[in-house]
ChimeraX commands (.cxc) that place a marker at each C-alpha (Angstrom):
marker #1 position -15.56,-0.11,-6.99 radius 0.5
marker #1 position -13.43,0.17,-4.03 radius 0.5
marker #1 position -16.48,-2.48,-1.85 radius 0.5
marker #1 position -15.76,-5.11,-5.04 radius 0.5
marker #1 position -12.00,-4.40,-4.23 radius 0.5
marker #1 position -12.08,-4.87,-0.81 radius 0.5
marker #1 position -14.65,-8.33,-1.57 radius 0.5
marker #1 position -11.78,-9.26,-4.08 radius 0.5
marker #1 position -9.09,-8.82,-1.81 radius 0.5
marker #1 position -10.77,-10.72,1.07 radius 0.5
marker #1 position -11.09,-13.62,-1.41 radius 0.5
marker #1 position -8.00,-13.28,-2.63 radius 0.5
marker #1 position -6.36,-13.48,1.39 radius 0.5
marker #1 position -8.89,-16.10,1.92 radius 0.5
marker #1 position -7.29,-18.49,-1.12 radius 0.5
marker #1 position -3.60,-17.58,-0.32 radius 0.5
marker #1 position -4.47,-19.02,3.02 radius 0.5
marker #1 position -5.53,-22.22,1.28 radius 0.5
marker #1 position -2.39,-22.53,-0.31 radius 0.5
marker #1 position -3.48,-21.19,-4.31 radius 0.5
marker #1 position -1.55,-18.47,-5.96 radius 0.5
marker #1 position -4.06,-16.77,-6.96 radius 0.5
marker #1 position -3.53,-12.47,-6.87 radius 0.5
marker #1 position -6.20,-9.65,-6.62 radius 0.5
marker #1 position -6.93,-9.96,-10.19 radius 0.5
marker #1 position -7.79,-13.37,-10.07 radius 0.5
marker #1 position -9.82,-12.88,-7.12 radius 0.5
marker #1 position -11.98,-10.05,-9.05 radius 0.5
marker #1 position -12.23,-11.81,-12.09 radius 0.5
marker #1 position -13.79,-15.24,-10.13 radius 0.5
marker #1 position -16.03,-12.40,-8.14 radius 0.5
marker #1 position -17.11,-11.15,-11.36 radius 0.5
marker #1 position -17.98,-13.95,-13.33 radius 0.5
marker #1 position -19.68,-15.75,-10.42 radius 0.5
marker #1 position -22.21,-13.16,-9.82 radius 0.5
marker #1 position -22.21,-12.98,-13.44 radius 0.5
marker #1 position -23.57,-16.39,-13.57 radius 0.5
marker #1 position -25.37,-16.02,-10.00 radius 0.5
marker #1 position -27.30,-13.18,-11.93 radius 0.5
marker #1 position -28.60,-15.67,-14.24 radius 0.5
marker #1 position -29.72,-18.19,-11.96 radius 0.5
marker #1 position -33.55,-16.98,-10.61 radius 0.5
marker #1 position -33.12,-17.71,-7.41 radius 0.5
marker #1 position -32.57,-15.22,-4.24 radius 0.5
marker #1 position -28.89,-14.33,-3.99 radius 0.5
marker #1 position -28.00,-16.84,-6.89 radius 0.5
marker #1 position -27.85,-19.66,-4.89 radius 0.5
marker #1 position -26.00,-22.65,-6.66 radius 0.5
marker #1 position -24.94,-20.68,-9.85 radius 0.5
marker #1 position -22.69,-18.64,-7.91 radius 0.5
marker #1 position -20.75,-21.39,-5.97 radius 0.5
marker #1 position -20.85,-23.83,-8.91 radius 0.5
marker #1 position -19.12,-20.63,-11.07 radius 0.5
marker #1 position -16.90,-20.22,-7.96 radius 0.5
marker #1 position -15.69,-24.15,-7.55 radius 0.5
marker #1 position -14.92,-23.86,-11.17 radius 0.5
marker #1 position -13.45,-20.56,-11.71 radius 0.5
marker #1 position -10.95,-20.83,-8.49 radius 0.5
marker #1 position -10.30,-24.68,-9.78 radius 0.5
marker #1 position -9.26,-23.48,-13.02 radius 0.5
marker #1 position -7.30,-21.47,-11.59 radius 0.5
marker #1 position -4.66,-23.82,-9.94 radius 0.5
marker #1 position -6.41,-23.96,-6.51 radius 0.5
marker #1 position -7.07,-27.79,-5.22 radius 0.5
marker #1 position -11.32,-28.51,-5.38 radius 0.5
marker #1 position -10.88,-29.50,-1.62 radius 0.5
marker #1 position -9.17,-25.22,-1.04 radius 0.5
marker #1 position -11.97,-24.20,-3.90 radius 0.5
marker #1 position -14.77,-25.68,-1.79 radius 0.5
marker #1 position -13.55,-24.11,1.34 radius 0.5
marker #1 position -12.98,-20.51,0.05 radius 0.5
marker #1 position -16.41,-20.58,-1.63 radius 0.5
marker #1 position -18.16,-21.95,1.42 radius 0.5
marker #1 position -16.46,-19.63,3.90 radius 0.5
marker #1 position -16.62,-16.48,1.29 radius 0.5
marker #1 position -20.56,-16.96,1.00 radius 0.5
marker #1 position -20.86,-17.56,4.44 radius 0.5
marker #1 position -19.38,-14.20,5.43 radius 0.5
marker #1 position -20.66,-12.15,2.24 radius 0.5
marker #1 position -24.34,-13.48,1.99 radius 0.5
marker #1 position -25.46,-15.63,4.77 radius 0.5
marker #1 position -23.77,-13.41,7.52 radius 0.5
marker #1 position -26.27,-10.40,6.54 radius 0.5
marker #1 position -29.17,-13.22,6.22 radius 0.5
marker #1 position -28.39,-14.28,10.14 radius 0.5
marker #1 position -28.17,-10.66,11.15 radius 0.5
marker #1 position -31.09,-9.07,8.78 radius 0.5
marker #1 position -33.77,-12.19,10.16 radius 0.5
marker #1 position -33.29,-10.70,13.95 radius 0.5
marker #1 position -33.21,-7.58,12.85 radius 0.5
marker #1 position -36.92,-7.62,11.19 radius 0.5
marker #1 position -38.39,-9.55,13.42 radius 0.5
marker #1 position -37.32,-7.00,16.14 radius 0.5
marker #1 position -38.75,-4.43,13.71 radius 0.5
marker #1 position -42.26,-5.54,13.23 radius 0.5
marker #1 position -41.97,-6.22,17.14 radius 0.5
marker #1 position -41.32,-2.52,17.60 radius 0.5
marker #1 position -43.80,-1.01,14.75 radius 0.5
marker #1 position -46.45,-3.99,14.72 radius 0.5
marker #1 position -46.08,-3.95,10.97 radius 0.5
marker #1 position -43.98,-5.58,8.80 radius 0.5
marker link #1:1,2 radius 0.2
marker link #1:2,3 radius 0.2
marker link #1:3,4 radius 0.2
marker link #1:4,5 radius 0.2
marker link #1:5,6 radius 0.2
marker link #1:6,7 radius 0.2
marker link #1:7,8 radius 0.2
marker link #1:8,9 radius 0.2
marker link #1:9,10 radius 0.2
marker link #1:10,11 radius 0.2
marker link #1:11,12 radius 0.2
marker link #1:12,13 radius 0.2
marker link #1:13,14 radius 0.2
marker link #1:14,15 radius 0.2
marker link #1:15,16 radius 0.2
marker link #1:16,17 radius 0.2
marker link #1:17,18 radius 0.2
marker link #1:18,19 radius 0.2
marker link #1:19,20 radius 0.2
marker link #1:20,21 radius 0.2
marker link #1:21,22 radius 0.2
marker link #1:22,23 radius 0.2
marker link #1:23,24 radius 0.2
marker link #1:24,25 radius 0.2
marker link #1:25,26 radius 0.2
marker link #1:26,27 radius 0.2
marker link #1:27,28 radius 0.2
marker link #1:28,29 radius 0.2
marker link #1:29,30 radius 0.2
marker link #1:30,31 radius 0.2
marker link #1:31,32 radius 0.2
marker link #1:32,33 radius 0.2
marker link #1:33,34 radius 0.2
marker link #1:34,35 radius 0.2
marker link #1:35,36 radius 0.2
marker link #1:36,37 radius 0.2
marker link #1:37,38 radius 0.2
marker link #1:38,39 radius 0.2
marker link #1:39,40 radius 0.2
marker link #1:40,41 radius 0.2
marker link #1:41,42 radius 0.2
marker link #1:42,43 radius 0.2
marker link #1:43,44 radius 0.2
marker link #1:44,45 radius 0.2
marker link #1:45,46 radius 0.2
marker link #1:46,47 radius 0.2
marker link #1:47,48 radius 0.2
marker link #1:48,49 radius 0.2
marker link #1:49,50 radius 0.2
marker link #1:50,51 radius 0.2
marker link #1:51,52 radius 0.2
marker link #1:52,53 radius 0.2
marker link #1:53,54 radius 0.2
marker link #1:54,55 radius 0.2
marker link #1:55,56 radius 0.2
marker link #1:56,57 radius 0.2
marker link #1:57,58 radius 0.2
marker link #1:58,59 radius 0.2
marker link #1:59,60 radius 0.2
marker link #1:60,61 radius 0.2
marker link #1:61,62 radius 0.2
marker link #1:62,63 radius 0.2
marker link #1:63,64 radius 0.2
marker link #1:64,65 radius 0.2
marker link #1:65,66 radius 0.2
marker link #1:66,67 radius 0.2
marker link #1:67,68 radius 0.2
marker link #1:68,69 radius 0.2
marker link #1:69,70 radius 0.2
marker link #1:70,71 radius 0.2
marker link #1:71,72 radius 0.2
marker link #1:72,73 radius 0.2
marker link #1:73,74 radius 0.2
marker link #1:74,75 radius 0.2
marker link #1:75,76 radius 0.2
marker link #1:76,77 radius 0.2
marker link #1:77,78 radius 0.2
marker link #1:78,79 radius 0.2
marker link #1:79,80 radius 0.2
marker link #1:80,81 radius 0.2
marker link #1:81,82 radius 0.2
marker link #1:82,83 radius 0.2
marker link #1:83,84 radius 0.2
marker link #1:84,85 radius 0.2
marker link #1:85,86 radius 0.2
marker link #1:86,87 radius 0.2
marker link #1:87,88 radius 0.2
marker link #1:88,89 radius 0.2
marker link #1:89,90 radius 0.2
marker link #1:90,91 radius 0.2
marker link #1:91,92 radius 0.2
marker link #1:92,93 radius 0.2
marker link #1:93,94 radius 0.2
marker link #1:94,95 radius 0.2
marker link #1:95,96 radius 0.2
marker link #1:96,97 radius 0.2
marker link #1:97,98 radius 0.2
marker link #1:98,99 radius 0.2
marker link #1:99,100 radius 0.2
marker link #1:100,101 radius 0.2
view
């Protein structure tokens, strides 16, 4: 609970920044339903359900689509493909160390 608050906060400072109106409720309801529907999609990390949920649910609610594309490209960049960029490294240094994967 408090890791989806802090998520839901971020993306709520992220869209202020871009000019919506959007609050911390708003932010946790567009976190919720876009993992919701990034849950559904059977791909790793929910690729294109989640940011298609996100364009639409931050859209709907006031935000411009140009702000809408920005906060959902710079949100997934920082929450998933931050940890992909580190965690790739990171393995590769591991099987380097252990000779396993």
């Amino acid at each position: 609970l408090v890791a989806w608050t802090i998520l839901a906060g971020g993306l709520a400072l992220l869209l202020r920044g871009l000019g919506s109106t959007a609050g911390l409720i708003d932010a946790m309801f567009v976190l919720g339903a876009a993992s919701a529907a990034g849950a559904l999609i059977v791909v790793p990390g929910g690729l294109g359900g989640t940011e298609g949920a996100m364009l639409a649910l931050i859209t709907g609610l006031g935000a411009s689509p140009e702000a809408a594309i920005a906060a959902t490209l710079v949100f997934r960049a920082l929450t998933l493909w931050l940890s992909v960029a580190i965690g790739f490294p990171a393995l590769a240094a591991a099987i380097r160390l252990t000779g396993r994967p």
